[in-house]
PASEBA-1860 file (N, C-alpha, C; in nm, 3 decimals):
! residues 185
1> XXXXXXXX> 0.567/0.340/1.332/0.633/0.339/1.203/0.691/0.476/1.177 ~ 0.801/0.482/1.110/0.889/0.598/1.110/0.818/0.663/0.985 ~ 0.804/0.772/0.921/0.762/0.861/0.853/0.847/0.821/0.709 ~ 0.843/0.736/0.630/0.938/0.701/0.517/0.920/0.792/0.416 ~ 0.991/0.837/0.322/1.023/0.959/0.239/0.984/0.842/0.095 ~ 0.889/0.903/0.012/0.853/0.787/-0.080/0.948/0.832/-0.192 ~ 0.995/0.737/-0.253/1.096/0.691/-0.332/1.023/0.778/-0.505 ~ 1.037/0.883/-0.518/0.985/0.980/-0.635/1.074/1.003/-0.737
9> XXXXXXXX> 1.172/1.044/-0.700/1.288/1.076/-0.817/1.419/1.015/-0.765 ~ 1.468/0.947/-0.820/1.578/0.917/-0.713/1.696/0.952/-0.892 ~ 1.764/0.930/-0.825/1.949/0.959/-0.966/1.920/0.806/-1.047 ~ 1.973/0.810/-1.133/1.923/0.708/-1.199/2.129/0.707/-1.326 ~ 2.154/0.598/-1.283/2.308/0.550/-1.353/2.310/0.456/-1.415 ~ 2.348/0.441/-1.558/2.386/0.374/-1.636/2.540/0.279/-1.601 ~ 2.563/0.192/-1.532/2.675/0.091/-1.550/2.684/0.029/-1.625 ~ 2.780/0.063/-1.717/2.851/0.035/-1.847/2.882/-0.076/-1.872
17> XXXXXXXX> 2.984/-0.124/-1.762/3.012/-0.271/-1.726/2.916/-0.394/-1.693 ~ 2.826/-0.349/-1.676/2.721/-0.452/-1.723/2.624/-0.430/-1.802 ~ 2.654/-0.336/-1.846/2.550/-0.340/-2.005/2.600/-0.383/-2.155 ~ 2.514/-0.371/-2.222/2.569/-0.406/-2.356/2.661/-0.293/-2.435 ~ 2.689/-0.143/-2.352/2.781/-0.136/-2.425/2.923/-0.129/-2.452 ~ 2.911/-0.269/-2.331/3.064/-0.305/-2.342/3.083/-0.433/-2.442 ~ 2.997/-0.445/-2.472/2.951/-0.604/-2.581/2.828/-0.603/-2.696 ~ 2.882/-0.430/-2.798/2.898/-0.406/-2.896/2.787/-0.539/-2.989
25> XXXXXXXX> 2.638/-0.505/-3.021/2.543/-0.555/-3.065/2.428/-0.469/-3.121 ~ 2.361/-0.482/-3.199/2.281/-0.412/-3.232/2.195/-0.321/-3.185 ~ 2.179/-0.216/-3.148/2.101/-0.165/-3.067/2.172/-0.127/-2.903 ~ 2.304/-0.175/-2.880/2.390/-0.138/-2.773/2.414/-0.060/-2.747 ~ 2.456/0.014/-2.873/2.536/0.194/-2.900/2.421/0.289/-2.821 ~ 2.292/0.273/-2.819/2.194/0.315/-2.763/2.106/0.321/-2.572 ~ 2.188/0.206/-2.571/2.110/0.168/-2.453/2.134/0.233/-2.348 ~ 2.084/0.290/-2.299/2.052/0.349/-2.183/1.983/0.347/-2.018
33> XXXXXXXX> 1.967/0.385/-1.908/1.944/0.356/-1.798/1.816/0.394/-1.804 ~ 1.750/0.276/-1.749/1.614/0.278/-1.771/1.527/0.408/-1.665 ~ 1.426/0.399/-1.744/1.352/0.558/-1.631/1.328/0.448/-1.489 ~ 1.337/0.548/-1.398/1.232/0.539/-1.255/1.095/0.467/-1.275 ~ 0.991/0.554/-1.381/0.878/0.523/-1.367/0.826/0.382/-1.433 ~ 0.923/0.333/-1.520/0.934/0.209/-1.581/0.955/0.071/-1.466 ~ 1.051/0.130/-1.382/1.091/0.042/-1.279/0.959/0.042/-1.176 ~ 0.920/0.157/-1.176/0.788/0.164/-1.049/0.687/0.095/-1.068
41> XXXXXXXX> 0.621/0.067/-1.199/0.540/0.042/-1.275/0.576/-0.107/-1.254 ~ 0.669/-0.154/-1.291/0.671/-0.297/-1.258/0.651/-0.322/-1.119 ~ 0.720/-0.274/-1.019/0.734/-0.284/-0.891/0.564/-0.261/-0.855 ~ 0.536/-0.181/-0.942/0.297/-0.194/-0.866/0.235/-0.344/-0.911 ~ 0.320/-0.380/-1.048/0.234/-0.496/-1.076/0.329/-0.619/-1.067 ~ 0.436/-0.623/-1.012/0.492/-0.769/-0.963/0.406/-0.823/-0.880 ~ 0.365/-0.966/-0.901/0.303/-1.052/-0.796/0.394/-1.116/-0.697 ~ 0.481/-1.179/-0.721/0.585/-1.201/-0.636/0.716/-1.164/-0.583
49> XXXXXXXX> 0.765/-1.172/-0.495/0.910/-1.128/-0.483/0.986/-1.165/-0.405 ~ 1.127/-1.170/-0.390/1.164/-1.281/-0.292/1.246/-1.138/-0.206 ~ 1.238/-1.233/-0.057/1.324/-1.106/0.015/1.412/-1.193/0.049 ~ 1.509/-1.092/0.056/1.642/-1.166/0.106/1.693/-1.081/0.266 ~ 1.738/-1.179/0.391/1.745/-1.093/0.508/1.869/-1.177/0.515 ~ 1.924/-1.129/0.674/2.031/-1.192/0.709/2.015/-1.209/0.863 ~ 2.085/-1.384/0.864/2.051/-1.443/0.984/2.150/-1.387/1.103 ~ 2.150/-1.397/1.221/2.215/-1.393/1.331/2.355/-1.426/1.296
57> XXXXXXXX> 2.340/-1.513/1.215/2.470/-1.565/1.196/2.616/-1.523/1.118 ~ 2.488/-1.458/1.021/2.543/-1.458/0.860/2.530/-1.480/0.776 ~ 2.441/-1.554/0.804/2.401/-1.670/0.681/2.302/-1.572/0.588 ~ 2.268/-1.593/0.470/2.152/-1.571/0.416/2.039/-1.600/0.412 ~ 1.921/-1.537/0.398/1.782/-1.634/0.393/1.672/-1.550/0.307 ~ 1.680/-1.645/0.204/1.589/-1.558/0.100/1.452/-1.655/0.068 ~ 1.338/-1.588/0.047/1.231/-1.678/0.046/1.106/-1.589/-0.001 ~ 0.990/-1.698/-0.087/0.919/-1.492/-0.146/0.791/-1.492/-0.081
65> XXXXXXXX> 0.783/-1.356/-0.106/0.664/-1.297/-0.051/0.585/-1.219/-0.157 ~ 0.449/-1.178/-0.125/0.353/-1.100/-0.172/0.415/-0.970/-0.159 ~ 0.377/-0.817/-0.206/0.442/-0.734/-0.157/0.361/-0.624/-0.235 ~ 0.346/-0.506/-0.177/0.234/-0.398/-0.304/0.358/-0.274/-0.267 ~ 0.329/-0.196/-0.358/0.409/-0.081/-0.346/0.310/0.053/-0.372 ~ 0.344/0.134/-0.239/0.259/0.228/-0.214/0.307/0.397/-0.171 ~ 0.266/0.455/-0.193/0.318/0.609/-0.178/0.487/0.569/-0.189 ~ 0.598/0.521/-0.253/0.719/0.519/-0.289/0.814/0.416/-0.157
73> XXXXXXXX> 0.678/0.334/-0.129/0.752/0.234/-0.002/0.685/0.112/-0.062 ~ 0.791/-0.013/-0.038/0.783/-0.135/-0.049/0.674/-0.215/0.041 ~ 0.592/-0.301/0.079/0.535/-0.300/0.251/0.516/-0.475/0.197 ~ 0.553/-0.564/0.283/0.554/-0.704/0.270/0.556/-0.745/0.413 ~ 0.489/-0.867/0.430/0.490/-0.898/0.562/0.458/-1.024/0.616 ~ 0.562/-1.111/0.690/0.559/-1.210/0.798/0.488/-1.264/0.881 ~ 0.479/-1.373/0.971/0.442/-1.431/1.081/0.553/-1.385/1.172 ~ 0.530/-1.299/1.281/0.601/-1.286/1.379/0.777/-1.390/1.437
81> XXXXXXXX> 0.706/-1.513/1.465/0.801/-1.562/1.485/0.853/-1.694/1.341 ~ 0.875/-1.640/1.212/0.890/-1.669/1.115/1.074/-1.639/1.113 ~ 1.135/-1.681/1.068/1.252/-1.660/1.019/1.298/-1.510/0.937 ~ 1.243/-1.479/0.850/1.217/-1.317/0.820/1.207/-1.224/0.940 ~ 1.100/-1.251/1.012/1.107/-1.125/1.134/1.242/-1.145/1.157 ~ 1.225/-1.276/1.264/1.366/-1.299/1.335/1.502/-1.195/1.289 ~ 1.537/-1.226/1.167/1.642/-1.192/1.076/1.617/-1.039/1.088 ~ 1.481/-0.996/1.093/1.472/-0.843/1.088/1.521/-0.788/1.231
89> XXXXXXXX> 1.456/-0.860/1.281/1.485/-0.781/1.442/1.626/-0.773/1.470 ~ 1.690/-0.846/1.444/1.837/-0.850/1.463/1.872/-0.726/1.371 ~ 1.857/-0.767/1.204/1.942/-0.639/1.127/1.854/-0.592/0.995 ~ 1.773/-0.497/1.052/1.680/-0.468/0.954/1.732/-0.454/0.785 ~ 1.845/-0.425/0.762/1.895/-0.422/0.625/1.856/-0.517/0.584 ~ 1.766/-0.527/0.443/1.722/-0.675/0.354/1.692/-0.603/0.168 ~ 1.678/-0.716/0.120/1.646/-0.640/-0.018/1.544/-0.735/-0.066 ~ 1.432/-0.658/-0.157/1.372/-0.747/-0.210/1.371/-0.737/-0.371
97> XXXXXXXX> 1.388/-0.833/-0.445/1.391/-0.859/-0.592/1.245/-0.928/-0.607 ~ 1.244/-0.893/-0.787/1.133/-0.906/-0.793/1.170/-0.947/-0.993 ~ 1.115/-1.025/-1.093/1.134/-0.995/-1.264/1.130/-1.138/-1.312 ~ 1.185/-1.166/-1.392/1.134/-1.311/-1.439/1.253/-1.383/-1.446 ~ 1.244/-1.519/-1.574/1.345/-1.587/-1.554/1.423/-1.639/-1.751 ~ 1.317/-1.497/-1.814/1.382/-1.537/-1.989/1.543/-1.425/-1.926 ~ 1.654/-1.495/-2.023/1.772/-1.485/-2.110/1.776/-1.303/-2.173 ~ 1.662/-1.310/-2.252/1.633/-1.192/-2.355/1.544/-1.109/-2.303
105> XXXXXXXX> 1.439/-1.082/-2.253/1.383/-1.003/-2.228/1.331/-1.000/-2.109 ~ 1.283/-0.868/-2.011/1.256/-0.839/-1.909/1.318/-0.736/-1.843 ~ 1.334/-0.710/-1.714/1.356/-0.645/-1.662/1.375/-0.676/-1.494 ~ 1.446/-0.697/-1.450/1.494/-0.752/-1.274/1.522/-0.643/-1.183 ~ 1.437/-0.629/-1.099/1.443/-0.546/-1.001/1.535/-0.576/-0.883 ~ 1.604/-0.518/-0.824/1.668/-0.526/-0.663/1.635/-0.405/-0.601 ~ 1.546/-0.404/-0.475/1.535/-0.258/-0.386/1.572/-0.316/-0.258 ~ 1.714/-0.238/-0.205/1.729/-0.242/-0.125/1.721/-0.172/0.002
113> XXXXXXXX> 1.722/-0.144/0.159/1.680/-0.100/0.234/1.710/-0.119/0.374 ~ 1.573/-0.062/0.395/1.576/-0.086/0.574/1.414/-0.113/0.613 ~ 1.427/-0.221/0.612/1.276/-0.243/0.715/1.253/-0.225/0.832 ~ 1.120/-0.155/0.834/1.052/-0.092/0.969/0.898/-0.173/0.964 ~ 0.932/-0.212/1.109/0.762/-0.260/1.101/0.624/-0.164/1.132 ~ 0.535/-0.184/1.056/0.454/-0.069/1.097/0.354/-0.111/1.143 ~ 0.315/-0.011/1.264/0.280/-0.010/1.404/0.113/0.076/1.393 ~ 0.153/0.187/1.322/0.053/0.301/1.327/-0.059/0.250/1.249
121> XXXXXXXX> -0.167/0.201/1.336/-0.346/0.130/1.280/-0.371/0.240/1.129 ~ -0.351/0.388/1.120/-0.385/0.428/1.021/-0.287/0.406/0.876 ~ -0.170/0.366/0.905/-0.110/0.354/0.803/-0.094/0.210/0.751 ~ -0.154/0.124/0.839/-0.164/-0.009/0.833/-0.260/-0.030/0.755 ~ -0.412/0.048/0.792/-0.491/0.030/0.703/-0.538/0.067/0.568 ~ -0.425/0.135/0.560/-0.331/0.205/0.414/-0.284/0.093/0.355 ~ -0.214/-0.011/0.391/-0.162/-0.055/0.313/-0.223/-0.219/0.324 ~ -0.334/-0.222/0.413/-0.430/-0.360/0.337/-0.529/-0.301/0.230
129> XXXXXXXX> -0.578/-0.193/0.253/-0.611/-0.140/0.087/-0.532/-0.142/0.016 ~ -0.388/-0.108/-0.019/-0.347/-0.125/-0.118/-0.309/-0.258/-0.147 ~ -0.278/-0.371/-0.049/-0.289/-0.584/-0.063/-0.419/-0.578/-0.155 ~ -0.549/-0.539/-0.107/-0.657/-0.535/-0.119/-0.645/-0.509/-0.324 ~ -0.608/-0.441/-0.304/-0.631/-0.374/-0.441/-0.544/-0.452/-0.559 ~ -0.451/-0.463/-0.502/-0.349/-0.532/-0.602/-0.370/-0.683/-0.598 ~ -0.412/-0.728/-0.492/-0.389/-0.895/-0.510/-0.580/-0.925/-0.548 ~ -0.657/-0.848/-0.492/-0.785/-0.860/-0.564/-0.842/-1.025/-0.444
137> XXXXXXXX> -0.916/-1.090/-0.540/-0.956/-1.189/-0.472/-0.871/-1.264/-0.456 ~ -0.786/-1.283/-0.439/-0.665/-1.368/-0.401/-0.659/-1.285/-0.234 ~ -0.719/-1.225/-0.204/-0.699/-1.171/-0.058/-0.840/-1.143/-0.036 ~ -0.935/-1.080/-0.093/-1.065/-1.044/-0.066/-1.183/-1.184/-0.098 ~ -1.179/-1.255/-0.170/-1.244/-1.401/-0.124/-1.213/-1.470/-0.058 ~ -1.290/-1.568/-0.009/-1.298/-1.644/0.094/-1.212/-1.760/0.072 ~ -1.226/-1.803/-0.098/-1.148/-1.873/-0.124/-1.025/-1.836/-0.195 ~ -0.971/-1.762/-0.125/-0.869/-1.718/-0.175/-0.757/-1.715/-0.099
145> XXXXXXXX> -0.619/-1.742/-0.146/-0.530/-1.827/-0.077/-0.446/-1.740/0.066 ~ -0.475/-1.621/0.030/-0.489/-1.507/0.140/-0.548/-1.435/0.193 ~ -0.685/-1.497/0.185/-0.818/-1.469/0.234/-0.789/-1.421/0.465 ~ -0.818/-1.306/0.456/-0.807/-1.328/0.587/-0.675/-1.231/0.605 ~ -0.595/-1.175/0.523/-0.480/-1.166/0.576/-0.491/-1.031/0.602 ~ -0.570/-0.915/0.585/-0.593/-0.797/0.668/-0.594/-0.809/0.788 ~ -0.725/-0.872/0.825/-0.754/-0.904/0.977/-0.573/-0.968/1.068 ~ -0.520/-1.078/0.992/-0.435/-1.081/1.036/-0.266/-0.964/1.069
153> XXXXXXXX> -0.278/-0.879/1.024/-0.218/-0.766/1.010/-0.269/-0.685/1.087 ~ -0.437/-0.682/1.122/-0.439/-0.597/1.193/-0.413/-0.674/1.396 ~ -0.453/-0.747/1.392/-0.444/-0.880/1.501/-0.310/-0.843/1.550 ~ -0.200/-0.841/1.448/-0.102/-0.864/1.454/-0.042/-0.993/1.467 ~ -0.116/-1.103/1.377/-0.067/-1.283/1.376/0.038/-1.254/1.232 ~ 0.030/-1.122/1.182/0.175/-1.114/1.114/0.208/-0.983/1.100 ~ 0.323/-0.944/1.112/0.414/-0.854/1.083/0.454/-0.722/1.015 ~ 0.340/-0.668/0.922/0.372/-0.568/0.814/0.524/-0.488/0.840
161> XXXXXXXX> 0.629/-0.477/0.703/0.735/-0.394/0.700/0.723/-0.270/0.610 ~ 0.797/-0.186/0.636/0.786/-0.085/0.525/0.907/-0.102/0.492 ~ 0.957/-0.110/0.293/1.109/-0.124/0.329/1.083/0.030/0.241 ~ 1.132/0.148/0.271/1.161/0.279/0.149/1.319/0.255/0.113 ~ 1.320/0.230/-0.020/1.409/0.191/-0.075/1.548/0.333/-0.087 ~ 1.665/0.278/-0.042/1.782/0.310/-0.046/1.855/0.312/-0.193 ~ 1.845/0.260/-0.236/1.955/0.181/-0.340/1.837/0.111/-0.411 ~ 1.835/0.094/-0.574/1.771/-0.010/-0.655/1.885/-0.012/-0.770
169> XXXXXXXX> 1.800/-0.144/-0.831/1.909/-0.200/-0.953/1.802/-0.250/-1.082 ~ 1.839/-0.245/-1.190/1.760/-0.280/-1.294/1.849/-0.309/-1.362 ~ 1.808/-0.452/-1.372/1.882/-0.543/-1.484/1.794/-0.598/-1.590 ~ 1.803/-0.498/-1.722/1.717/-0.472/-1.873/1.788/-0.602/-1.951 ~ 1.673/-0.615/-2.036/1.702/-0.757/-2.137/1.609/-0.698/-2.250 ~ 1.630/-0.676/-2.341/1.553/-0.625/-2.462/1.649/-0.707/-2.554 ~ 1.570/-0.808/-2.632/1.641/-0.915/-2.792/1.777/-0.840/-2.780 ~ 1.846/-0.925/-2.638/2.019/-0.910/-2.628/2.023/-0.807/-2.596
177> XXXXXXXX> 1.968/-0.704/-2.600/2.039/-0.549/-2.531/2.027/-0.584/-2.387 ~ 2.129/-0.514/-2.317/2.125/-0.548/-2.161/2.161/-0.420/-2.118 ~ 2.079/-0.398/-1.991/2.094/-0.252/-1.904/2.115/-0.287/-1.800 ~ 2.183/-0.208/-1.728/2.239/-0.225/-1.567/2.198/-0.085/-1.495 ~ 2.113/-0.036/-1.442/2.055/0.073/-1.345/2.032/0.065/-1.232 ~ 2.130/0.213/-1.192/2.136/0.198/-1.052/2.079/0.338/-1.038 ~ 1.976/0.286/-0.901/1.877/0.438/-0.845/1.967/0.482/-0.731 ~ 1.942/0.561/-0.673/2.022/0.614/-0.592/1.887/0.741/-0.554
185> X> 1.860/0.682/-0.410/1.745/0.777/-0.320/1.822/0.861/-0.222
END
């Protein structure tokens, strides 16, 4: 695994054109590009997220995954010969989103990147403590629907990626205010 630079301060831009203050509403005149640590903060406690890769072809293929975020890297991970790897091995560029599905409020993540699979046993076991920690018994009981999936990571019956994010996007919803933020690492 390559040495990824964790994602700490990155530039942070307000796009106008998709915010509200091109569509003049209460609280518009104000709105602003949301902090980093607001976005990070969600990104520790999203449970799901969908990644999106690209096939051999061209095609798209988006589908979700579990995913924890750790020292300023993304880390989510596959069955080897799963459609995701596949798509990786060919062109590691993928992005993963992550936020809900109200109109008015929330906040929508896009981090985009480069996935690297990681290889190195000590940094691997870095980041099933941090599965460990975030998904709780949903990975550490027996009955739990990812019970097992360290061992499998370490086995290697799946895949771990690191994606350190390039590029992110935050798309804000506060009662009609709308933000458009772009990070820049």
């Amino acid at each position: 695994m390559a040495a990824p630079g964790p994602a700490t301060h990155p530039t942070a831009e307000l796009d106008a054109r998709y915010s509200s203050a091109t569509n003049p509403r209460p609280g518009a005149a104000d709105v602003t590009a949301t902090e980093w640590a607001e976005a990070r903060r969600k990104l520790e406690t999203a449970e799901i997220f969908w990644v999106s890769t690209v096939r051999p072809d061209g095609r798209l293929h988006v589908t979700p995954v579990i995913a924890t975020w750790h020292d300023g890297v993304l880390y989510f991970a596959t069955g080897p010969g799963e459609q995701k790897a596949r798509n990786l091995a060919h062109d590691a560029h993928c992005a993963l989103t992550t936020g809900g599905n109200s109109l008015t409020q929330g906040l929508d993540l896009v981090v985009e990147g480069t996935a690297e699979p990681v290889t190195d046993p000590v940094a691997l076991e870095k980041v099933i403590t941090a599965y460990e920690a975030k998904y709780g018994p949903h990975i550490t009981s027996p009955e739990g629907p990812f019970h097992g999936i360290g061992d499998a990571f370490r086995r290697g019956d799946a895949v771990v990626f690191a994606l350190t994010p390039a590029t992110a996007y935050g798309f804000g919803r506060n009662d009609g205010v709308y933000s458009h933020t772009r990070w820049t690492f």
